[in-house]
Backbone as ProteinMPNN parsed JSONL, in Angstrom:
{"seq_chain_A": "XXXXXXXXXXXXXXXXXXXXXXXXXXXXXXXXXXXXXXXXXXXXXXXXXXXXXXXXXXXXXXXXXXXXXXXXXXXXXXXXXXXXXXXXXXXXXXXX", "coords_chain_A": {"N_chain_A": [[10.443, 18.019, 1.148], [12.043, 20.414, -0.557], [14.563, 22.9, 0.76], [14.966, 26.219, 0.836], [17.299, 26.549, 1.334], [18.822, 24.924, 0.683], [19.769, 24.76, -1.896], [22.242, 24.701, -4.394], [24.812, 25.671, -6.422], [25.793, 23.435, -9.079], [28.71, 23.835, -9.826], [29.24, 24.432, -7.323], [28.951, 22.288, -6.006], [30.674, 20.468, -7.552], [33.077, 21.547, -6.967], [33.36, 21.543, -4.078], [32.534, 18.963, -3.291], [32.911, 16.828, -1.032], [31.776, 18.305, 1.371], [29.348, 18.887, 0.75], [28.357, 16.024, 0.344], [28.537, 15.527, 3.311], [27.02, 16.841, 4.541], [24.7, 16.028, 3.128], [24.594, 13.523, 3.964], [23.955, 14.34, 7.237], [22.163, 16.055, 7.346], [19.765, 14.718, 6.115], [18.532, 15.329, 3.801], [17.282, 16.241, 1.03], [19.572, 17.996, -1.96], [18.928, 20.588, -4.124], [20.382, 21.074, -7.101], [21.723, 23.73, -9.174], [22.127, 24.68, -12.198], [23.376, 27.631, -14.027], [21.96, 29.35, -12.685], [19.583, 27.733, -13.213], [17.673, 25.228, -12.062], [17.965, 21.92, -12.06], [19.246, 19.034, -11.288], [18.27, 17.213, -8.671], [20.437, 15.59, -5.833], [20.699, 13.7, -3.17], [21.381, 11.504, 0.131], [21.835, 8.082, -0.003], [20.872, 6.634, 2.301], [18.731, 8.212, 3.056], [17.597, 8.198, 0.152], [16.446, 5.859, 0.056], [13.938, 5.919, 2.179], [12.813, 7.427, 1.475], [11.948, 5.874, -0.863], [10.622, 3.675, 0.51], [8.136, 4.999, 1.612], [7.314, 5.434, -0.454], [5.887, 3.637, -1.913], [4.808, 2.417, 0.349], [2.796, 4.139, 0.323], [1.617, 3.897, -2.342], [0.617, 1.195, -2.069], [-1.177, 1.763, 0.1], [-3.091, 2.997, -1.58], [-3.7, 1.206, -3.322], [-4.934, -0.564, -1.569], [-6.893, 0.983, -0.62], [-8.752, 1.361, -3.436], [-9.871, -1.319, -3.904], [-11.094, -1.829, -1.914], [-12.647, 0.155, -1.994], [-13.997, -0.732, -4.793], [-15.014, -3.105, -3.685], [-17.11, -1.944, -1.825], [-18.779, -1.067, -4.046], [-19.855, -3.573, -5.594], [-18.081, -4.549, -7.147], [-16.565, -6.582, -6.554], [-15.602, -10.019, -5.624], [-16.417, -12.386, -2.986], [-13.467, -13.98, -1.158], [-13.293, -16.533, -0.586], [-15.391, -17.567, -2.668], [-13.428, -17.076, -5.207], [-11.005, -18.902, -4.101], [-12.437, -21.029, -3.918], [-13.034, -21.33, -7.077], [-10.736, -21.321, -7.917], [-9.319, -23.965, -7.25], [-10.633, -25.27, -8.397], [-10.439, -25.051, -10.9], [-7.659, -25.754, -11.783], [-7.156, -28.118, -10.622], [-6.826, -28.652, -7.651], [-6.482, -30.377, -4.432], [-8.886, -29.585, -1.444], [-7.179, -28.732, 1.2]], "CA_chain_A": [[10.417, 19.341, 0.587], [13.329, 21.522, -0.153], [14.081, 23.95, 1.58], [15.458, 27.52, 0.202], [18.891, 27.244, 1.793], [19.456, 23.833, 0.15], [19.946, 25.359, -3.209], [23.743, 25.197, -4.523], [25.332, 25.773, -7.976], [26.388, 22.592, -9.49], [29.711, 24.056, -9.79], [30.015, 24.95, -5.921], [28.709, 21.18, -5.422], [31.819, 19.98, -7.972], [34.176, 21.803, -6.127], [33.225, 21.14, -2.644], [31.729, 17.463, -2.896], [32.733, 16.278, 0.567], [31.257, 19.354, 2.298], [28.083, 18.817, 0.604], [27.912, 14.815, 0.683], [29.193, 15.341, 4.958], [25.838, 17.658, 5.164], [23.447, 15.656, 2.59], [24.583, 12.668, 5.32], [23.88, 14.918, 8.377], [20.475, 16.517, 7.222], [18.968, 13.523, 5.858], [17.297, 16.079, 3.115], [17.709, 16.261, -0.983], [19.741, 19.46, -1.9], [18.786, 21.259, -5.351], [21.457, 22.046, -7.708], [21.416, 24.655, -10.391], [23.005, 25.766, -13.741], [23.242, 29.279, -14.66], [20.848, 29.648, -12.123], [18.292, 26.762, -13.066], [17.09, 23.955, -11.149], [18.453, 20.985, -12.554], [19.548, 18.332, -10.471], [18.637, 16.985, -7.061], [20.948, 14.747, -4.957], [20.527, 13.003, -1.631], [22.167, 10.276, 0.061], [21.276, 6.669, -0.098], [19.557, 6.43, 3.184], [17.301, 8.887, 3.304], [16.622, 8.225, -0.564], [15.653, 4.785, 0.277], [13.549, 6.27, 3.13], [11.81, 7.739, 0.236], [11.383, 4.649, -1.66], [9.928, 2.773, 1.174], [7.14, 5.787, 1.761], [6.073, 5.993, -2.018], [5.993, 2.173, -1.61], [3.726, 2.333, 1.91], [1.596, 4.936, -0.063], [1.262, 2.977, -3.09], [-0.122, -0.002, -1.089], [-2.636, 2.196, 1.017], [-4.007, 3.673, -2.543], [-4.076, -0.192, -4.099], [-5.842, -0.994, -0.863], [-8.517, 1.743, -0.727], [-8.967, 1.227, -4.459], [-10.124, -2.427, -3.807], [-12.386, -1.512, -0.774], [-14.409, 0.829, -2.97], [-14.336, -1.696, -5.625], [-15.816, -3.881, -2.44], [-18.664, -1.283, -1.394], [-19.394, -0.802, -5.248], [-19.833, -4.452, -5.682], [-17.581, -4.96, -8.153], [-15.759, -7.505, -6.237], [-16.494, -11.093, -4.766], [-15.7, -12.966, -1.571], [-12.217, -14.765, -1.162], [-14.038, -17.825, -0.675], [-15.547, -17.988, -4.156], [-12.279, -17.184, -6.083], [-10.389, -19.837, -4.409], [-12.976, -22.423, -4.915], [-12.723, -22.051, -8.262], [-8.911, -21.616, -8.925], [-9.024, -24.807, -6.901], [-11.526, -26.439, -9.369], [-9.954, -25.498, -11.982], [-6.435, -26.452, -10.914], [-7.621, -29.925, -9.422], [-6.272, -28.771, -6.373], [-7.501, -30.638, -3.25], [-9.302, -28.876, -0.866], [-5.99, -28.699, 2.216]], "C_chain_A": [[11.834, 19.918, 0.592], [13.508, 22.525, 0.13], [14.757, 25.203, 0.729], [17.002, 27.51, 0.186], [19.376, 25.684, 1.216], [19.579, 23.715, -1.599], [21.149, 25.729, -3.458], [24.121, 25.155, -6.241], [25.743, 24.431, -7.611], [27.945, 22.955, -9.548], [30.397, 23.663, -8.166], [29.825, 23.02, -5.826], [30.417, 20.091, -5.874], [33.0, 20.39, -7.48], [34.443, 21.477, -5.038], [32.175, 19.733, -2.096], [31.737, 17.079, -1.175], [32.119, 17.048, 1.325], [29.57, 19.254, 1.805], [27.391, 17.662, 0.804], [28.001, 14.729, 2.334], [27.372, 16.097, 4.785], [24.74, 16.659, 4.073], [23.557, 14.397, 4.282], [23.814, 13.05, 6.414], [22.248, 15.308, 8.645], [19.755, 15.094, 6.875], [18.58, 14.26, 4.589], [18.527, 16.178, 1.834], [18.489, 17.674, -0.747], [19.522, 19.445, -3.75], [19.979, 21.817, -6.007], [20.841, 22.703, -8.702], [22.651, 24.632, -11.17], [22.833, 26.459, -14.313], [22.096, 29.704, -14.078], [19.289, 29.194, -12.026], [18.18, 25.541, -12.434], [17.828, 22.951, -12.075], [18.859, 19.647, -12.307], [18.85, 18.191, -8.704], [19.061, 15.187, -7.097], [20.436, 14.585, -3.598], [21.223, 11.583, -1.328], [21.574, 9.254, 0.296], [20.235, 6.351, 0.501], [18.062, 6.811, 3.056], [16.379, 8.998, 1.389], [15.604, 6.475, -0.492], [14.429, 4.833, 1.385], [12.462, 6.504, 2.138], [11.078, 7.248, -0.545], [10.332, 4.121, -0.87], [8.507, 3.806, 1.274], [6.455, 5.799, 0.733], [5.884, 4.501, -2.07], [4.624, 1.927, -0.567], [2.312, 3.296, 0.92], [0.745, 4.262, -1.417], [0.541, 1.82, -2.68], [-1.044, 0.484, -0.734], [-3.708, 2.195, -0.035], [-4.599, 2.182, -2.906], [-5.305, -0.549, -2.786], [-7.235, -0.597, -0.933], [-8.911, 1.666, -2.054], [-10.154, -0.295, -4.582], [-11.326, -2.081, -2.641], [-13.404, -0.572, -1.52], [-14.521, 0.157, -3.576], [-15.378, -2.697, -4.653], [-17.198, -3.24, -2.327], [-19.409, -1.087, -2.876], [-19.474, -2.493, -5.862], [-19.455, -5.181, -6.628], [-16.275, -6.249, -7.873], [-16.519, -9.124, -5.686], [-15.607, -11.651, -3.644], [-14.167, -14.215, -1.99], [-12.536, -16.074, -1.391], [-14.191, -18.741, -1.888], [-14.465, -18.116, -4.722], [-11.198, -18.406, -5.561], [-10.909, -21.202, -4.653], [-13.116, -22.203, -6.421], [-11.653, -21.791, -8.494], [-8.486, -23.219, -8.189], [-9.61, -26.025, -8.378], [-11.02, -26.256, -10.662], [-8.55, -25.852, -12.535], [-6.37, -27.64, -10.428], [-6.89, -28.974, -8.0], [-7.123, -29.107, -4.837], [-7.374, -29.728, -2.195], [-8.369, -29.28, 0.619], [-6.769, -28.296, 3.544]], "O_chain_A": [[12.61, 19.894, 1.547], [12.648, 23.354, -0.169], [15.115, 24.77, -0.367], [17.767, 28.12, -0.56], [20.552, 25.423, 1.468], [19.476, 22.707, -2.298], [21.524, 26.819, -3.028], [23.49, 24.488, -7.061], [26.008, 24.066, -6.466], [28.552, 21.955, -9.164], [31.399, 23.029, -7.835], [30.884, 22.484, -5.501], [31.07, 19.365, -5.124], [33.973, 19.639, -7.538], [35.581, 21.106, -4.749], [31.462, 19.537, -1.112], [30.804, 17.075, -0.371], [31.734, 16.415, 2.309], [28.68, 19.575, 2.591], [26.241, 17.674, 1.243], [27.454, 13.709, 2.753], [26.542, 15.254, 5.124], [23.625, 16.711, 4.592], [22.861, 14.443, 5.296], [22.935, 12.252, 6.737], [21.46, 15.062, 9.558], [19.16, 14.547, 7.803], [17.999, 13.359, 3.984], [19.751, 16.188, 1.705], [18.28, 18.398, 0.226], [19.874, 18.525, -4.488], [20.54, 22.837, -5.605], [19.711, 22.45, -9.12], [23.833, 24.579, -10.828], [22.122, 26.282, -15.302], [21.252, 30.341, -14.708], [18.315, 29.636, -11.416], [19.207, 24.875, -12.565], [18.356, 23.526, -13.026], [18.81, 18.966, -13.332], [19.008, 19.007, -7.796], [18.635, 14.191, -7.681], [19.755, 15.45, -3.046], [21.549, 10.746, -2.169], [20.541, 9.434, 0.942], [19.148, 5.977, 0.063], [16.955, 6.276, 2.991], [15.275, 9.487, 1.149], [14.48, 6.177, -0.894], [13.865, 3.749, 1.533], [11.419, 5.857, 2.042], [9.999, 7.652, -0.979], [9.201, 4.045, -1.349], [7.55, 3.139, 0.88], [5.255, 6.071, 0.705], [5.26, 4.586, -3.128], [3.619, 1.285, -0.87], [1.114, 3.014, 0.957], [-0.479, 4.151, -1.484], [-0.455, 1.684, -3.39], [-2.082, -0.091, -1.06], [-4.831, 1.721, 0.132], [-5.805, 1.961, -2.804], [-6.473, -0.769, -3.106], [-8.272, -1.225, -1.148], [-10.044, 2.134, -1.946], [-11.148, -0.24, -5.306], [-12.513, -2.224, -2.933], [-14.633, -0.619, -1.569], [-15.647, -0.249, -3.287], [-16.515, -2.938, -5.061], [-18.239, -3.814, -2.646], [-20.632, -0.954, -2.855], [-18.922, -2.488, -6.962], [-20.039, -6.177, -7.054], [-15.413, -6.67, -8.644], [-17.712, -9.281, -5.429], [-14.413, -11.429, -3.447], [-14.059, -15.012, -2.922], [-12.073, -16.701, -2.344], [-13.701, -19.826, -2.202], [-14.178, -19.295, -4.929], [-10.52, -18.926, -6.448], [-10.379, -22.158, -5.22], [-13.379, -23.256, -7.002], [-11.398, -22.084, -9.662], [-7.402, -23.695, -8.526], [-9.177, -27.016, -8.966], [-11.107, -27.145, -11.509], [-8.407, -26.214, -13.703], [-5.404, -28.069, -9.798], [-5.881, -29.675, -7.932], [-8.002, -28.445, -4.285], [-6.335, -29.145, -1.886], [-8.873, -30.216, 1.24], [-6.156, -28.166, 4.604]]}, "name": "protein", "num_of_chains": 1, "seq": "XXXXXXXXXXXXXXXXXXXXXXXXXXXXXXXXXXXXXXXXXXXXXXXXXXXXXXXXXXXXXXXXXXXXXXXXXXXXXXXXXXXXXXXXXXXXXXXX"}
């Protein structure tokens, strides 16, 4: 989330880069720029946007998971079992 006080003109950010990249570092957290007083931009630094990645990543997975487990209780799925005996059979692949 962003917070209120992490709201800077794009200008102030072009003038005073290092003071804002030293604090995106420090906080960990996105800051919001504006132009002419509109939203427009958000930055953050590497880490904490890869921090970000990995979470919509972890959440993406949970959803695919629980997606498949109701598919399971709604019996729109079948056992592991079945599907690899037949990608075996129809693969020749001997049974390992």
């Amino acid at each position: 989330m962003i917070h209120m006080t992490d709201i800077h003109p794009l200008t102030d950010f072009l003038r005073n880069h290092k003071e804002h990249i030293e604090r995106l570092k420090k906080r960990g957290r996105a800051e919001l720029l504006t132009v002419n007083g509109k939203a427009e931009i958000v930055v953050q630094d590497a880490e904490a946007y890869q921090k970000l990645l990995e979470a919509v990543e972890r959440a993406e997975t949970i959803a695919g998971i629980r997606r498949g487990l109701e598919s399971m209780t709604q019996g729109k799925g079948r056992p592991a079992e079945e599907f690899f005996a037949e990608l075996r059979k129809k693969h020749k692949i001997p049974r390992g």
